[in-house]
N, C-alpha and C positions, 0 to 999 in steps of 0.2 A: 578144242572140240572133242566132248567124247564120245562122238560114234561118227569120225569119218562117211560109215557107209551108210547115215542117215540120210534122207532127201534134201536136207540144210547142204550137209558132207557134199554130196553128191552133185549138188548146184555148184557151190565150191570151187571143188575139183573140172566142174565140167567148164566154169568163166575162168575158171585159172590158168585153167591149159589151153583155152585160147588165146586168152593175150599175149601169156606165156609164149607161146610159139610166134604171134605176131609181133611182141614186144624185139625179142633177139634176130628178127630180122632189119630192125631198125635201128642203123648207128646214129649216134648222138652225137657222144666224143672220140676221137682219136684218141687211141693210147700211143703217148709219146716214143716214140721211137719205135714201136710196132706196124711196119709198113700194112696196112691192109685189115688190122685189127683196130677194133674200137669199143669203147661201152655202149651196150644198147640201152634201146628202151626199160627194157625189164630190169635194168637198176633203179628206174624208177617205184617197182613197185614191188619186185621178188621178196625183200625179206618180210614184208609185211603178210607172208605166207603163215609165218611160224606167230602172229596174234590169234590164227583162226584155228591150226593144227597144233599148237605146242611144238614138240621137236618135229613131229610128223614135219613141219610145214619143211625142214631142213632136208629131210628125203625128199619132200616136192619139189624144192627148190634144185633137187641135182637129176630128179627124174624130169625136169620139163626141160633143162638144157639135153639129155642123153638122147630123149627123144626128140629134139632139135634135129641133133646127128645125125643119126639113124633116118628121119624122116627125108634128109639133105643129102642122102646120100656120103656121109663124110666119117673121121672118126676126131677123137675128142684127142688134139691136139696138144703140149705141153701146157701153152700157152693159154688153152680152153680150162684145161685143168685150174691152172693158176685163178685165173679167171671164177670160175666156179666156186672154188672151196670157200672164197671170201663171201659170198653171200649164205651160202648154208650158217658162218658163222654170225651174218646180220641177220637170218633169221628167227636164231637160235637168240641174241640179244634182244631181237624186238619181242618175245614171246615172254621171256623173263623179267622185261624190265615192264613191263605191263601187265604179268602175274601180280602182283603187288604182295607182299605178307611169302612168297618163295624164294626160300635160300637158294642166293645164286651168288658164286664168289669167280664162276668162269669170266661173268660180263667185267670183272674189274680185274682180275690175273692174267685175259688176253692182250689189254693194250700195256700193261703195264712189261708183260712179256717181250711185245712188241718193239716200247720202248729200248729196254734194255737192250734187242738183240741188233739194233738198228746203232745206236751209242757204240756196241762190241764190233762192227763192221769198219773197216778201212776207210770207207764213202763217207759212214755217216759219224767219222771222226775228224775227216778233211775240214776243212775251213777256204771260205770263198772270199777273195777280194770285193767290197762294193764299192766301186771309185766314186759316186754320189755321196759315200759316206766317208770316203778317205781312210777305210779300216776294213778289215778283215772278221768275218760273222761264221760261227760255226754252221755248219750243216746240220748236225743236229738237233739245230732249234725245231728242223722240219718234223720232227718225231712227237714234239707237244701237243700237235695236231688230237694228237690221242688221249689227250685228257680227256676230249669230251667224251667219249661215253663215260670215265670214272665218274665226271662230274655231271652227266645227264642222271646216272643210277641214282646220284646222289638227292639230288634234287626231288621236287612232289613231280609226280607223273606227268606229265604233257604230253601230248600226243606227238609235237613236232622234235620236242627234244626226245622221244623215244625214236624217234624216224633218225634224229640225227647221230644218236649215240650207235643206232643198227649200222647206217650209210659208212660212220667214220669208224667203225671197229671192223668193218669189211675193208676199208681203205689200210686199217692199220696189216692186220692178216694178209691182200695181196701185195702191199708195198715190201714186208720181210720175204714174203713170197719170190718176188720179181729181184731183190737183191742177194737173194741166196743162190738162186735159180739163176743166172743170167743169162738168157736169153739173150735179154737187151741190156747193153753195159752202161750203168747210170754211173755218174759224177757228183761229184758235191758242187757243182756247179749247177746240172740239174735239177736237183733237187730242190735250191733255192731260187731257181727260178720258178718253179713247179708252186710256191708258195700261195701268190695268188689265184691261178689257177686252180688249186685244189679245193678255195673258199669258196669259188662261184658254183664248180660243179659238184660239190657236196651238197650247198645250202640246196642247189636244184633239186639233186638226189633226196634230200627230207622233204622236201616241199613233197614231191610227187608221189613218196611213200605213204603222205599223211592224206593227200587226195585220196588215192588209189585205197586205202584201210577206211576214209567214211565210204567211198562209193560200195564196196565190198560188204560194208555195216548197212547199208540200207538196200541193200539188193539183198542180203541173209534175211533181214528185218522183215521184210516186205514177205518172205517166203514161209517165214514164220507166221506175220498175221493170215496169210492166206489157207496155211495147210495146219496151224495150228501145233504148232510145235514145240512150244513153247517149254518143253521140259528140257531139250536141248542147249546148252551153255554156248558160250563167247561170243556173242554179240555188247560191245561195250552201247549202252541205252543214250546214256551220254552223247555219241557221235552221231543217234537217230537223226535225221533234220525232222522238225517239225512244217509243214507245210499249210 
């Protein structure tokens, strides 16, 4: 978007930081071993911030959680932190891989970073007995997770594989996060239990990103044909519904 403080901007900003604020009041998933902590709602739709702002949407995306706080009376916790960074980084991938013809080597250096630093860890060098299998399975198979954004980037555009390459490069970012940081002490046992779990609430986490960006597209849309705006950019026409 380039003028934020356009009336397009302005609508934006103003549906964003409502959901925004209702969405984080609303736990979804439990984060495993985090008594009390969970993913909210607004992973369902935060990084789809940075299609409409570019990086901008990265600052929204840390300024709608800050003023969470602030509004709750609380302060921004290790944990929140952790929390947080990973989506400024989905937002930051869903804005790039959707610019299409912009050099971006971030969205394929962070999981592959991820990788690596996940492989270099104690945890994710363990190995898990699976008595179903009668053998022993690395732990860091959990880490391949992260291919998909290389191979979402890779790929022609979609909408849901951009949702999903934002969703799992936020996943790859707080999981190094959470094992560097330990808060909560994971196991290589963990971790591959954590396997399919991670399938179901990701694929959710794209799904709802990809809602949440046409709803967002036809509520811009709609502001546009009304105020005539049209000189203004990133509405993708494509995700208009026709009616």
């Amino acid at each position: 978007m380039k003028d934020p403080f356009s009336i397009r901007g302005i609508v934006f900003l103003a549906i964003f930081a409502i959901l925004a604020f209702a969405g984080l009041q609303i736990g979804v998933f439990s984060i495993q071993g985090a008594n009390g902590k969970a993913f909210t709602l607004f992973e369902f739709f935060g990084p789809m911030a940075g299609g409409f702002l570019g990086i901008g949407g990265a600052a929204v995306v840390f300024a709608a959680k800050l003023a969470n706080a602030l509004i709750n009376g609380t302060s921004l916790s290790l944990i929140d932190v952790i929390k947080l960074t990973p989506m400024m980084f989905a937002a930051y991938y869903f804005w790039k891989n959707g610019a299409r013809g912009v050099s971006d080597k971030l969205a394929i250096v962070v999981p592959i970073l991820a990788m690596a630093a996940f492989w270099m860890h104690p945890v994710g060098q363990g190995f898990v007995y699976i008595k179903e299998l009668g053998t022993s399975i690395p732990a860091g198979i959990y880490a391949l997770y992260w291919t998909i954004p290389i191979i979402a980037k890779m790929l022609p555009d979609r909408l849901f594989l951009r949702s999903l390459g934002a969703t799992f490069t936020a996943h790859a970012v707080g999981c190094i996060l959470w094992l560097y940081f330990p808060i909560i002490p994971y196991t290589p046992e963990a971790f591959i239990a954590l396997i399919p779990v991670t399938a179901i609430e990701r694929t959710l986490f794209a799904l709802g990103i990809s809602a949440s960006y046409i709803f967002f597209t036809n509520i811009l849309n709609a502001v546009d044909n009304a105020l005539e705006l049209s000189k203004h950019i990133n509405v993708e026409k494509k995700y208009v519904l026709q009616l």
